[in-house]
C-alpha positions as a Markdown table, in Angstrom:
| # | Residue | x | y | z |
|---|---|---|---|---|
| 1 | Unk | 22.2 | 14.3 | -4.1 |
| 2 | Unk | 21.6 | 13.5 | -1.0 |
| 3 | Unk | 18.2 | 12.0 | 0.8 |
| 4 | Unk | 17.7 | 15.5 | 2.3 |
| 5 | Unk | 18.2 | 16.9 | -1.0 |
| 6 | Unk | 15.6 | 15.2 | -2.3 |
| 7 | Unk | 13.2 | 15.3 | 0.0 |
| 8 | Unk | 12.8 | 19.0 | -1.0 |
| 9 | Unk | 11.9 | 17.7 | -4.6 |
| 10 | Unk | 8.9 | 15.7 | -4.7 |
| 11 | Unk | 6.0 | 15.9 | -6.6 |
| 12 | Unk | 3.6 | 15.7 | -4.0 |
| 13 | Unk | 0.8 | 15.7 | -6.4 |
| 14 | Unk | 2.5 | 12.7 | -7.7 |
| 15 | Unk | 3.0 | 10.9 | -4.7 |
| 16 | Unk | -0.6 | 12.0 | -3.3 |
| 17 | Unk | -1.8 | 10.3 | -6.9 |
| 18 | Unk | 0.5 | 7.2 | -6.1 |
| 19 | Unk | -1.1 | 7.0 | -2.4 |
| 20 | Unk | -4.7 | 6.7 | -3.9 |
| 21 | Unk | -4.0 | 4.2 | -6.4 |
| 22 | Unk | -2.2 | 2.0 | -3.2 |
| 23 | Unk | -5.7 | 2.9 | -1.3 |
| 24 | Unk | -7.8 | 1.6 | -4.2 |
| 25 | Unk | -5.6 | -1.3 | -4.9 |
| 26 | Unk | -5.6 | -2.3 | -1.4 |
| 27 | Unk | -9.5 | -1.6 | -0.8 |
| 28 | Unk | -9.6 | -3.6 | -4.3 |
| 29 | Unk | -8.1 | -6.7 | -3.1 |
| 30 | Unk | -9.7 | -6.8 | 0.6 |
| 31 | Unk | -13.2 | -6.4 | -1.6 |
| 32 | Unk | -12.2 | -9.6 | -3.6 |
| 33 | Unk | -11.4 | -11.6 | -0.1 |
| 34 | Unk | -15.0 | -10.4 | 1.6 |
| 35 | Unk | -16.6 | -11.7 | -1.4 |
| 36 | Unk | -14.6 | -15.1 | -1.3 |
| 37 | Unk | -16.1 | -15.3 | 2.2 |
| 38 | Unk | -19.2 | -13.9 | 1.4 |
| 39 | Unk | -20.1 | -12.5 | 5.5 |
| 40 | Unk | -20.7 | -8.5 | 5.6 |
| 41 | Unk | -21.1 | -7.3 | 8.9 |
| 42 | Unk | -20.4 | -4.4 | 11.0 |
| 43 | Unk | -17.2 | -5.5 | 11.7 |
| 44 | Unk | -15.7 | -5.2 | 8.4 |
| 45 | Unk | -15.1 | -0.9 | 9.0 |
| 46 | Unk | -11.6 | -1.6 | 11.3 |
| 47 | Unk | -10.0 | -3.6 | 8.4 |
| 48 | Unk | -11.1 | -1.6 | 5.6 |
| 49 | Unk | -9.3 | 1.4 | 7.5 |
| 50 | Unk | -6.3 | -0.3 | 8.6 |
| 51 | Unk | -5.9 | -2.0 | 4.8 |
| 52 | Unk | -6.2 | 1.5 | 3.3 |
| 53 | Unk | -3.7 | 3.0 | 5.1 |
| 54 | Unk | -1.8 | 0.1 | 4.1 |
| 55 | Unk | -2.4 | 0.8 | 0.9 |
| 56 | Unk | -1.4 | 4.4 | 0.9 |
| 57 | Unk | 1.8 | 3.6 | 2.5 |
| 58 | Unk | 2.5 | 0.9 | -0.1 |
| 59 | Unk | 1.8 | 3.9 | -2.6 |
| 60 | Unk | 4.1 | 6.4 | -1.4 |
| 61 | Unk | 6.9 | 3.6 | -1.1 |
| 62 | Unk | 6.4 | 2.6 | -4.6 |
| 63 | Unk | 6.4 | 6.4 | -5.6 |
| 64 | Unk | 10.0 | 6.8 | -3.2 |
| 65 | Unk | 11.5 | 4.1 | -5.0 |
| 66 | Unk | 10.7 | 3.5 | -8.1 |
| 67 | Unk | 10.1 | 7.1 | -9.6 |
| 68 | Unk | 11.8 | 9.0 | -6.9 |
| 69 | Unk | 15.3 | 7.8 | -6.2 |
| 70 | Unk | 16.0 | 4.4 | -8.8 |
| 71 | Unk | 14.0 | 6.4 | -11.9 |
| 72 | Unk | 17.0 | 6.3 | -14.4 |
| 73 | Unk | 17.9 | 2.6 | -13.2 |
| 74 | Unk | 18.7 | 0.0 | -15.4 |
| 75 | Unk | 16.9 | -2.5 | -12.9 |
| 76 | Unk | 13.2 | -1.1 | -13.4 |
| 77 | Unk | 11.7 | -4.6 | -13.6 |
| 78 | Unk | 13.3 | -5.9 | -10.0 |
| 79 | Unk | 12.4 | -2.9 | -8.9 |
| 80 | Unk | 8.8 | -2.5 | -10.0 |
| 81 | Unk | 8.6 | -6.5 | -8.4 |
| 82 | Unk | 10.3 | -5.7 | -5.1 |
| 83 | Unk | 7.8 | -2.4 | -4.8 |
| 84 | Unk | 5.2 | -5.2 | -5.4 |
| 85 | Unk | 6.3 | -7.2 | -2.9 |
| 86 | Unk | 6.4 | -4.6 | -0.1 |
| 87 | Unk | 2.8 | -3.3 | -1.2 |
| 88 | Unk | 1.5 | -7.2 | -0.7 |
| 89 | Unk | 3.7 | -7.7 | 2.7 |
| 90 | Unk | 2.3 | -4.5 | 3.7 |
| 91 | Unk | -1.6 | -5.4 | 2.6 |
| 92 | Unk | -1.2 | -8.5 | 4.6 |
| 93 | Unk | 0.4 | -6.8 | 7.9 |
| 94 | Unk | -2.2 | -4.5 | 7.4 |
| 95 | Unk | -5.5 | -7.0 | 7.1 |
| 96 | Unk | -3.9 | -9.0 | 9.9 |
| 97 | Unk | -3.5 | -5.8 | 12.4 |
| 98 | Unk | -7.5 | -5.2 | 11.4 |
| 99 | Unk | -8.7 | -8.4 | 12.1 |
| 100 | Unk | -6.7 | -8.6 | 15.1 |
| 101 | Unk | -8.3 | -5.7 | 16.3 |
| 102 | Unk | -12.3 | -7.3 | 16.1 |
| 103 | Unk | -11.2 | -10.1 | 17.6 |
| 104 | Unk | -11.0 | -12.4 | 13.9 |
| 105 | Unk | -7.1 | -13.1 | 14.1 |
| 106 | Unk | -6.2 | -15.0 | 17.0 |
């Protein structure tokens, strides 16, 4: 099968499913850091948007690989981690471009 091949067989209910648990994950975890700092302000709206598209795209990349393409793998632990590890590397990129963008990440 090839990857245009299986392009033409997702489950996008599936994957839309997988994009809002990355968006509630990743709103989740930026929650748990504004209550570590404990400021709310009007500022917080740019990185709660940029951190939820974060979030989605760390949800459709876990959905790609680890139930799309590597589902019969032998490997599903490593696999499960490494989609972890792009949704955290992702979260952060994300949170950084937001904060960047009001002027809180110099």
């Amino acid at each position: 099968m090839t990857l245009s091949n299986s392009l033409f067989h997702l489950n996008f209910t599936q994957l839309s499913k997988r994009a809002l648990q990355g968006i509630f994950l990743a709103l989740l975890l930026f929650s748990i850091l504004i209550l570590i700092i404990g400021e709310v302000e009007s500022w917080i709206y740019i990185p709660m948007f940029t951190v939820s598209i974060g979030g989605a795209c760390g949800g459709i990349f876990f959905h790609l690989i680890s139930e799309n393409w590597f589902a019969k793998s032998n490997y599903k632990f490593l696999i499960n981690a490494a989609c972890a590890l792009v949704f955290l590397i992702g979260f952060w990129l994300s949170l950084v471009f937001g904060l960047a963008q009001v002027g809180l990440w110099d």
